[in-house]
Structure formats: C-alpha cells, structure tokens
C-alpha positions in Angstrom: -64.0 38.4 83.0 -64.2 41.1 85.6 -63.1 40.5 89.1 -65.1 41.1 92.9 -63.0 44.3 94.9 -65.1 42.9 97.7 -64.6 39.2 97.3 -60.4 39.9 96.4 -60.1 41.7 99.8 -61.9 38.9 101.5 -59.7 36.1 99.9 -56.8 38.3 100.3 -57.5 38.9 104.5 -58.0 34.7 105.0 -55.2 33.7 103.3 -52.6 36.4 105.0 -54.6 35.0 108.1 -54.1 31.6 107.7 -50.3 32.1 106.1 -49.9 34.1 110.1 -51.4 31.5 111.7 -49.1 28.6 109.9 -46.1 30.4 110.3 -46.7 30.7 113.8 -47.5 27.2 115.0 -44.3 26.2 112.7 -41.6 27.9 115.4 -43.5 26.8 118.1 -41.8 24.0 120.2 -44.6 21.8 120.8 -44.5 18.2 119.2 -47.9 16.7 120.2 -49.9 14.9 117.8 -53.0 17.4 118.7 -50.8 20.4 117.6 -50.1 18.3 114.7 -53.1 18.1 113.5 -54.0 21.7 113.5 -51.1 22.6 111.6 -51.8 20.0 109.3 -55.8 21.3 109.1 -54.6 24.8 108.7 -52.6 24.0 105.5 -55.3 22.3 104.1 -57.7 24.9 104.8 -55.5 27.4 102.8 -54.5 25.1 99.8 -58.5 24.6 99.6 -59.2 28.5 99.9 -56.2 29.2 97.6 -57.9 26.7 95.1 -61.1 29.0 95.5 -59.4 32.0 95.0 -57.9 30.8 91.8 -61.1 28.8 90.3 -62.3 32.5 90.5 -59.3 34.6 89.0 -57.5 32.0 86.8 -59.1 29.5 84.1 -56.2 26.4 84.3 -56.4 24.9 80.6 -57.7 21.7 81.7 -58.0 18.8 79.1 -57.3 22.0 76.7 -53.5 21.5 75.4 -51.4 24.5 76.2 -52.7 27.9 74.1 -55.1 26.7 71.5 -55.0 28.4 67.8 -58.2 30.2 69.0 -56.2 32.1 72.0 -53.6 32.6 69.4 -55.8 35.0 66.8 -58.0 36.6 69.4 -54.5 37.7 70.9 -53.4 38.9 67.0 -56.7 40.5 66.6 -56.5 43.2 70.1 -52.9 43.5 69.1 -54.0 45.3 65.6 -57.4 46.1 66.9 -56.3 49.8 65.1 -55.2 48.7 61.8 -58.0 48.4 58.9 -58.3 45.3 57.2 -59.4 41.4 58.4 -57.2 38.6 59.4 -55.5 37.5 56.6 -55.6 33.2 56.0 -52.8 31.2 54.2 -55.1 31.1 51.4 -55.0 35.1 51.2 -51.1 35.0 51.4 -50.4 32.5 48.8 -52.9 34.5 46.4 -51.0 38.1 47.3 -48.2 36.4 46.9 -48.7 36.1 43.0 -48.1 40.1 43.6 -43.9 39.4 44.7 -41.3 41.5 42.2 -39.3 38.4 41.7 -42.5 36.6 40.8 -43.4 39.7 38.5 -39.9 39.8 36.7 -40.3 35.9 36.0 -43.0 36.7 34.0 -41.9 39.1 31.9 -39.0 36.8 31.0 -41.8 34.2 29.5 -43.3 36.9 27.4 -39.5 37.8 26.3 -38.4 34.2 25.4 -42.6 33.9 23.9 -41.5 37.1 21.6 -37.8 35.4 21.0 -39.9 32.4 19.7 -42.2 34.8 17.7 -39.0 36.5 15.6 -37.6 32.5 14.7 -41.1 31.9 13.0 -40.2 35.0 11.1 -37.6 34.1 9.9 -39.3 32.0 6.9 -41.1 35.1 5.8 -38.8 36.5 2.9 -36.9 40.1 3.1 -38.7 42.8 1.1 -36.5 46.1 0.8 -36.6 49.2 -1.2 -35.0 52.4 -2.0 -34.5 55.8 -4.2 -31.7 57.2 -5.4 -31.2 60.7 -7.2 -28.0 61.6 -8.4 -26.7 65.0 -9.9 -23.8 64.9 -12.3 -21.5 67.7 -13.6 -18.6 66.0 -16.0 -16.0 67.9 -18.2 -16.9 66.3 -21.1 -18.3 67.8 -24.3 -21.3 66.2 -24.0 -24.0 66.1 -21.2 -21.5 67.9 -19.3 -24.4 68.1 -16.6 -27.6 66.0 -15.6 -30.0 64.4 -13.1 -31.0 60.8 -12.5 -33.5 59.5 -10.2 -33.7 55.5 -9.3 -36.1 53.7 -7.6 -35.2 50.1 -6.8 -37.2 47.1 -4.8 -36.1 44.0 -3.8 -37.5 40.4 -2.5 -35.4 37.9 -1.3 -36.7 34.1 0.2 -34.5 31.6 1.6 -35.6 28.4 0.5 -32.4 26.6 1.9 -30.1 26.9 4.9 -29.2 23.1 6.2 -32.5 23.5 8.4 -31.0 26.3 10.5 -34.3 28.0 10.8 -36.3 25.3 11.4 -33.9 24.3 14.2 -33.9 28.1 15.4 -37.7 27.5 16.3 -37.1 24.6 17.8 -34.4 25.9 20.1 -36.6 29.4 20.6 -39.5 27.0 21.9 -37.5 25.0 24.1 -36.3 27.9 25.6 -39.9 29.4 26.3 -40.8 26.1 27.9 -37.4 26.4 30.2 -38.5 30.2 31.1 -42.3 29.1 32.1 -40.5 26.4 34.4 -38.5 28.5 35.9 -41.2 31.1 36.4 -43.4 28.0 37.8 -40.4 27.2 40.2 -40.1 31.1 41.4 -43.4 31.0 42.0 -43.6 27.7 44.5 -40.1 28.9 46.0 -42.2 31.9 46.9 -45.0 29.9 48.0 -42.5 27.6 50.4 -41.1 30.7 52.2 -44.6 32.6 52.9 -45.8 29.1 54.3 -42.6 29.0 56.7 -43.0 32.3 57.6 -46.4 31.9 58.1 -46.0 29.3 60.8 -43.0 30.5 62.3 -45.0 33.7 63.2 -47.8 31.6 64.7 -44.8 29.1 66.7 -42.9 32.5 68.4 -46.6 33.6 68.9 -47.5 30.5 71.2 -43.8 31.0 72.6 -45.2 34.9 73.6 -48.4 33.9 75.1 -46.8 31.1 76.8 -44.1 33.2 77.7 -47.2 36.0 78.9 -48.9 33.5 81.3 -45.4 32.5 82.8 -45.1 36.3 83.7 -48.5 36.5 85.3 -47.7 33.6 86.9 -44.3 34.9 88.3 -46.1 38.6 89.0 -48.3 36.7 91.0 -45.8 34.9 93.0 -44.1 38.2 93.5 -46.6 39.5 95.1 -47.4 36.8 97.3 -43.6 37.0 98.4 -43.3 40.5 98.8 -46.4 39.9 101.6 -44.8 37.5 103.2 -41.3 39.3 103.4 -43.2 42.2 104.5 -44.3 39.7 107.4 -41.2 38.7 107.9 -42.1 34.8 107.0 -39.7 34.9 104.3 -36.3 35.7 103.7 -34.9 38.5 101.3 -33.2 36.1 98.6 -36.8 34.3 97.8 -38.2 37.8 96.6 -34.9 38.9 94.5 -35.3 35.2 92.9 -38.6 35.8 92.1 -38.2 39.3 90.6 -35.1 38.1 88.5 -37.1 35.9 87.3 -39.5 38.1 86.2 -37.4 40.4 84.3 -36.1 37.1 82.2 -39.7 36.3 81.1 -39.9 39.9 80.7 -36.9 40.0 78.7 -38.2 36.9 76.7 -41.6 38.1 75.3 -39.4 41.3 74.3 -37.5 39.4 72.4 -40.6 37.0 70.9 -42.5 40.7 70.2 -39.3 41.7 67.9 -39.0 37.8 66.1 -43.3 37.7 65.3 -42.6 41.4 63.7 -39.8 40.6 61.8 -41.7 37.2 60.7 -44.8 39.7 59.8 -42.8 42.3 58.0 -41.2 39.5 55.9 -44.6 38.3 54.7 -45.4 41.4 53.8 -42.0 41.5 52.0 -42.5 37.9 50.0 -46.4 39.3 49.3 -46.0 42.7 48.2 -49.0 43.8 50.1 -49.3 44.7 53.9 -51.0 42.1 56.6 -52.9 43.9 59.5 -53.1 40.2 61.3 -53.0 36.5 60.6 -55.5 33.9 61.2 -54.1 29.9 61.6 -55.4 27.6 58.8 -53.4 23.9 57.8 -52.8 22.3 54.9 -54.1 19.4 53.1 -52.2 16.3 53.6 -50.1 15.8 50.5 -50.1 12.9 48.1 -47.2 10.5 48.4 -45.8 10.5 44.4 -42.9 12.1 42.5 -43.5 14.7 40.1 -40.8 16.3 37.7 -40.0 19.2 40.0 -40.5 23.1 37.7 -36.3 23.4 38.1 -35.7 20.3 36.5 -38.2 20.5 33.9 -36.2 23.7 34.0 -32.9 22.3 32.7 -34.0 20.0 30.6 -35.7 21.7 28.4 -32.3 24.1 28.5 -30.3 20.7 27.5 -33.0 20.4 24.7 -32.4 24.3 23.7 -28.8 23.5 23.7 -29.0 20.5 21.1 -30.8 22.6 18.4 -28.9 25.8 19.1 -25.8 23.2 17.9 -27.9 21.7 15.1 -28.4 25.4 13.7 -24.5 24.9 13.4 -24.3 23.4 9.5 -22.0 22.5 6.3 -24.7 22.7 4.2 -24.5 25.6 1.3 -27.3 28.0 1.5 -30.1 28.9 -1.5 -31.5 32.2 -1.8 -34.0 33.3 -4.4 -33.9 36.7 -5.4 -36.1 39.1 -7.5 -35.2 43.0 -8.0 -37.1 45.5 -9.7 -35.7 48.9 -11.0 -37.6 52.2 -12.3 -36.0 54.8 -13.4 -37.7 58.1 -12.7 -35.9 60.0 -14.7 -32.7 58.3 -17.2 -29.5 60.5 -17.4 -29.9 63.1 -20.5 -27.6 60.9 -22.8 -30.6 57.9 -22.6 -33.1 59.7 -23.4 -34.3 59.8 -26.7 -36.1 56.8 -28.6 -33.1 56.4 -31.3 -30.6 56.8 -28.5 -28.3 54.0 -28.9 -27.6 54.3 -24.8 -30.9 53.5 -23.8 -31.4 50.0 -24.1 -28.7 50.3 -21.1 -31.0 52.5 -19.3 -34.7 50.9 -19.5 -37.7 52.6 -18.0 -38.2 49.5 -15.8 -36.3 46.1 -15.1 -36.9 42.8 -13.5 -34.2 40.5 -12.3 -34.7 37.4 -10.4 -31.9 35.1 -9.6 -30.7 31.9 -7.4 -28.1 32.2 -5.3 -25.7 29.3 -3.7 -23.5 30.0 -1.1 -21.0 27.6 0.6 -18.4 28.3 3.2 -15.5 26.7 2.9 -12.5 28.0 4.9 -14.8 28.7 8.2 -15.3 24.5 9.2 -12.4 24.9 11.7 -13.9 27.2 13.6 -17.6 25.6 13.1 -16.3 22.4 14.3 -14.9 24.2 17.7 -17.9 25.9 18.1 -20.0 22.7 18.0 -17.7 21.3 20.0 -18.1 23.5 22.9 -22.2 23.2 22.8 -21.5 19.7 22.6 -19.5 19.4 25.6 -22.1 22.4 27.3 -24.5 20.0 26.8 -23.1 17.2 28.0 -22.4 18.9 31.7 -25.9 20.2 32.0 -27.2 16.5 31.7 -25.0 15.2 34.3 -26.1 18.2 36.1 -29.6 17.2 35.4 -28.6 13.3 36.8 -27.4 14.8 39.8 -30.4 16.7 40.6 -32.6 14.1 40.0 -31.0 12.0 42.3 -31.3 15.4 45.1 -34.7 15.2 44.2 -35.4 11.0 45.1 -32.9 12.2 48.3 -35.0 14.9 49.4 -38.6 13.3 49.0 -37.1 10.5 51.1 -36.0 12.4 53.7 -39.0 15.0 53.8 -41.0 11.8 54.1 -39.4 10.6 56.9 -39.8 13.9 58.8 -43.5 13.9 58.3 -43.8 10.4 60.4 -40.9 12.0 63.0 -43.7 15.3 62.6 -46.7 13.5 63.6 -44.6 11.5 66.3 -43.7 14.6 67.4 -47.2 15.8 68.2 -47.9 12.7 69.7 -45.3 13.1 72.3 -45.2 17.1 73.0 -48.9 16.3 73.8 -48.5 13.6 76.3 -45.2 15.5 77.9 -47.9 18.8 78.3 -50.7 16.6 79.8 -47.9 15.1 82.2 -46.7 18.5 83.1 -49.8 20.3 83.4 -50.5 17.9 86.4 -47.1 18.3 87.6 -47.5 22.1 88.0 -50.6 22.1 89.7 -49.1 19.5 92.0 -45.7 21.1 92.8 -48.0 24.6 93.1 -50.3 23.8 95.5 -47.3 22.1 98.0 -45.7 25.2 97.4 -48.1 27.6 98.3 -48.0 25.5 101.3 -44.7 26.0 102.0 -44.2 22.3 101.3 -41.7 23.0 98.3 -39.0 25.9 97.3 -39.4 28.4 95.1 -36.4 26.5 92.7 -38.8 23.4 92.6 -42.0 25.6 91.5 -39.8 27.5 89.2 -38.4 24.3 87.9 -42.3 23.1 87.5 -43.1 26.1 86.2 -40.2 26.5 83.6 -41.4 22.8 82.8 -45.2 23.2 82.3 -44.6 26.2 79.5 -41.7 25.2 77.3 -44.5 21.8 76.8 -46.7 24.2 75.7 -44.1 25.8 73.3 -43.0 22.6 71.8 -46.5 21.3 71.4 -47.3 24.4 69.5 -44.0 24.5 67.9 -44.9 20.3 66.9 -47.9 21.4 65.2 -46.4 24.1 63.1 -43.7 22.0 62.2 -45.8 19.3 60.7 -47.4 21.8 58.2 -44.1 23.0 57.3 -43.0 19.5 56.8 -45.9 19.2 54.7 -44.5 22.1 52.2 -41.2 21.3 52.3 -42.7 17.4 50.7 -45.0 19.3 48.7 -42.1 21.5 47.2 -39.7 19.2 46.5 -41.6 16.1 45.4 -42.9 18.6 42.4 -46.6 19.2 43.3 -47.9 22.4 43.8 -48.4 24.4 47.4 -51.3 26.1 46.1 -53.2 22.9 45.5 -53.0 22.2 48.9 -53.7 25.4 51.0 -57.5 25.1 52.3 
C-alpha cells in the first residue's frame, strides 16, 4: 500500500509541533488547573493524531491472531520470487520423499531377500550335470602301446529326503522377506516423521522471523521518533542508544532465524531428494485413537520367526538322494573295440545307472547340538527384545496422547495470552508516545506482544507434529493422513 509524501510531511510537521508545544508547557512553573487542562488537551490531541497517522501507515492485526499462515507463504513466495517451480504442500513432500537414498536402498533389500526366497524354492528342483572327457594314452606295453578315448557322461540327481531342511529353508527365506518389507515400510514412515517436523519447524522459525521483522519496524520507528526528539533536545542521549541496541538485537535475531529456516529448507531437500523453491502450510488429519503393530516390530518378529526355521533346518535325520548317470563313450580305447573283444563288455557304447543313496552323520551331533543351541538362545533374546518394545510402544502412544490434549491446550492458551497482549501493546504505546511511560515499559510491552505471537504460531505447529509423532508410533501410516 503506497504512502502520501504530502500527507507524511503534514503528520510529520503536527506531531513535532505538538511534541514542542508539550515539552514546553511541562518545564513551565505554572500549577493552575487552566494550564492543566491544556497540557492535558494537547496530549490528547497528539495520541488522537498519532492514531491517524498510524491507521494510515500500519494495519494492527486486530481480532487477527499474530502472523496468519497466509502472511507466512506470501512472505516465502517474494523471498523465491526468482526460483522456478510452485510452492510445494506437505502432500508434495511426503510423495518426493519416496525419492530418499535410504528409502531407495530399503528397497532393493526386499527384491534381495524376494530373490533369497526364489533360490530356497529351487532347491526341490533336482541337479542335472554333464561333462566330456578325452584322454590320450601312450603305455610301454606290447600291446595298444598308444590310443584315444573320448567320454561323455550326464548326470541327475533329486533329493527326495533331507529331515525337511528345504522345506524349512522356504519357510525361513519367506519370513525373512516379510521382516525386509517391514523394515522397508518402517524406513519409509521414519522418513515421513522427519520431513513432517522439518516441515513445521521451517514454518515455526518462519513466524519467529516475521514476528521478529515487525519488532524491527517497530523499533526503527521508535528510533526515529527518538532521534527527533534528541535532536530537540526533549530527550536525553541514553533513550536513543537503548533504542538502537535494541535494534541491532532484533537485527541480530532474524539473522539468525534467516540461517535456522535455510538450514530447515536444505534438510528437506536432503530427506526428499529433490529441491523445494518454497513451502506452502497445509495440516494434517486428526488421527484415529487405536494401536497398530508398528512396521519395526512386525520387523522383529518376523526375524524371531526366520530364526526358528533357520534352527529347524538344523536335523538328525539321514538324507535320500536318487541318482541316475548316463555314460557314452565316443570313442572306446583300441583294446575294446572289436565285437569278439573279450574287454568290451567293460567298455559299452552306452550305460545307465540309477541308484539311492542314504547318508547319516554320525560324529557331527556335538557340534549340531551347539549350533542349535545358540539359535535357540538368539531366539530367545530377540523375543524379550520384542516384549520390551512392545511395552515402548503402549509407553509412547500413551504419552504422545497426552501431548495432543497438552497441544490443543496449548493453542487455547497462546491464543488468549496474544489477544491479552495485543491490547496491552497498544495501551502501553499510546501512553508512551505520550510520554506517559519509559522506553523499558514499551520495550517490555513490546518484547511481550511478539514472543505471543511466536508461541501461538509455534502452538499450532506443534500440535501437527504431535499428531505424527501419535501417528508414527501408534503404527498407522503418515501418508494416510496428509491432506
């Protein structure tokens, strides 16, 4: 909204006038009730023309309760007015975020254990193998003395019988799939959690900065209203040094805010793998009240479960294998050949063999029975592991709970401390434009008026992030909930 030169000089010229005129009639020594009242009419008259002036150059938020969201992504919109692209929702963040290395690796650690799975249901294929041989001979013997042989040999083996070791390898491979998509599902929602607290973080130190901006044109303005009146000698030196110091601190401050909403913007971009021009505000859903089977404990137990058939594969049992070979000779040694050789009923053309074959360990059950043992005892820790995490979980959702009702109680108070000091500030500002108060009164008013708009903003931000953090751990999913 642009400003009158005209109409600022004007305003500018009364007020010094009236300021002159008040400081005046202050050091004189009359005490009549007639001098009285025109002191006490000139103040007025410059509180209402001050009130003018500022109706006119400053909007005061009204019934409207410190920075509204709308302030805060017009502001983040001119700041990256430059940078192609639209403001990005939490809805846009949670979907880049499927785009996070860590997320991307998780993944590929399902398709491994998938493939592990794969090989165990191979296993009840049977082995086919098969190989050549050529061999060249030279003897000292009076016979044959020299010759050639060439072998070609296939075999086929199927195990019909290993104590279930196979079928218990499956079992184990599948569990261990289901353990790896868990903890893929609980990468993914620990992702999810931190782009959701970053997210509102960057949007409480972005209230804190345009707070922490009005406080400085606030303090500018006072400034310059001091420096006038030093300059008129109706003030004394250490009122404008208090003012300025006080300038540099806010100064100071949104340097410092600038640096945090960066760092909070550079991290998103981190945690989605793609880059964010700006940020628009959005909430979440209100979550449902009800405990889930979080993905990390699903997690575990499915490892417990791996754990018991990987010690089930472990057996006494002997093992059965069927076995078939077939052998074709290419070319017999030079002594077979012949069809009244005597030697070649040891060499036939072709041959087929099939057998069974039983083997049992017997002087390995020692160190079997140690090696069951320690999955045994494996197992046992991870399920009081498992206990204990359960009862985290029942911990957590009870507390997380709780600090949704201290949230919204939150809000509830922040927003009646900002209406109260909203009124307060106007007050303690108008007496002290009329010299009625100190500067360490106004600044004290002041101070007040935008740390309650901080911690309103700050109560609203927190109650969506209390709402992912019960989200999270109760064992629902964030994504379900972002609007």
């Amino acid at each position: 909204m642009g400003s009158n030169p005209a109409k600022d000089t004007t305003h500018f010229c009364v007020l010094l006038k009236l300021e002159l005129v008040v400081g005046f009639l202050r050091f004189l020594p009359i005490q009549s009730k007639r001098f009285s009242w025109i002191k006490g009419g000139l103040a007025l008259a410059f509180c209402w023309n001050l009130q003018g002036l500022e109706l006119e150059t400053y909007s005061p938020p009204g019934d409207d309760l410190g920075p509204n969201m709308k302030q805060l992504e017009n502001m983040e919109d001119r700041k990256f007015a430059d940078t192609q692209g639209h403001a990005l929702g939490l809805a846009d963040l949670i979907k880049n975020a499927d785009n996070n290395y860590s997320l991307q690796a998780a993944r590929l650690q399902v398709r491994q254990a998938l493939k592990n799975h794969a090989i165990a249901k191979a296993k009840f294929l049977p082995t086919l193998s098969s190989n050549y041989t050529y061999n060249h001979r030279n003897r000292n013997t009076p016979f044959y003395p020299e010759y050639d042989m060439q072998l070609l040999n296939t075999n086929l083996k199927l195990n019909v019988f290993n104590g279930f070791s196979d079928v218990n390898n499956v079992k184990e491979k599948s569990a261990s799939y289901r353990s790896s998509s868990a903890n893929m599902e609980y990468t993914k929602q620990s992702i999810y959690l931190q782009v959701v607290q970053q997210y509102y973080q960057y949007f409480n130190n972005m209230a804190q900065l345009v707070a922490s901006k009005k406080k400085l044109a606030e303090l500018r303005s006072d400034i310059e209203r001091t420096r006038q009146l030093f300059e008129q000698g109706l003030t004394t030196a250490d009122n404008l040094e208090s003012a300025k110091a006080q300038g540099a601190l806010s100064e100071n401050d949104i340097t410092q805010m600038e640096f945090d909403i960066e760092q909070n913007r550079l991290t998103l971009e981190y945690l989605t793998n793609s880059k964010i021009p700006s940020l628009k505000r959005t909430t979440l859903l209100s979550p449902t009240l009800s405990l889930k089977e979080r993905a990390d404990l699903r997690a575990l137990r499915e490892q417990i479960t791996a754990i018991h058939y990987q010690n089930k594969q472990l057996n006494y049992y002997p093992t059965v294998d069927v076995n078939d070979d077939w052998q074709y000779y290419i070319q017999k040694p030079a002594f077979a050949r012949g069809s009244d050789n005597r030697f070649g009923n040891l060499f036939p053309n072709q041959q087929n063999t099939v057998g069974v074959v039983v083997t049992l360990n017997i002087l390995n059950d020692i160190g079997l029975n140690l090696q069951k043992q320690y999955l045994r005892l494996n197992q046992m820790a991870q399920e009081k592991n498992l206990m204990y995490k359960k009862m985290e979980q029942v911990k957590d959702v009870e507390l997380y709970r709780k600090s949704l009702d201290m949230a919204r109680s939150r809000i509830r108070s922040s927003e009646a401390s900002l209406k109260s000091a909203n009124i307060a500030y106007e007050s303690i500002k108008k007496k002290y434009n009329a010299n009625l108060v100190d500067f360490t009164t106004y600044l004290r008013a002041l101070r007040t008026r935008f740390d309650a708009e901080v911690i309103y903003n700050q109560s609203l931000n927190n109650y969506e992030m209390q709402k992912a953090n019960y989200i999270f751990y109760s064992g629902h999913h964030i994504q379900d909930y972002v609007r």
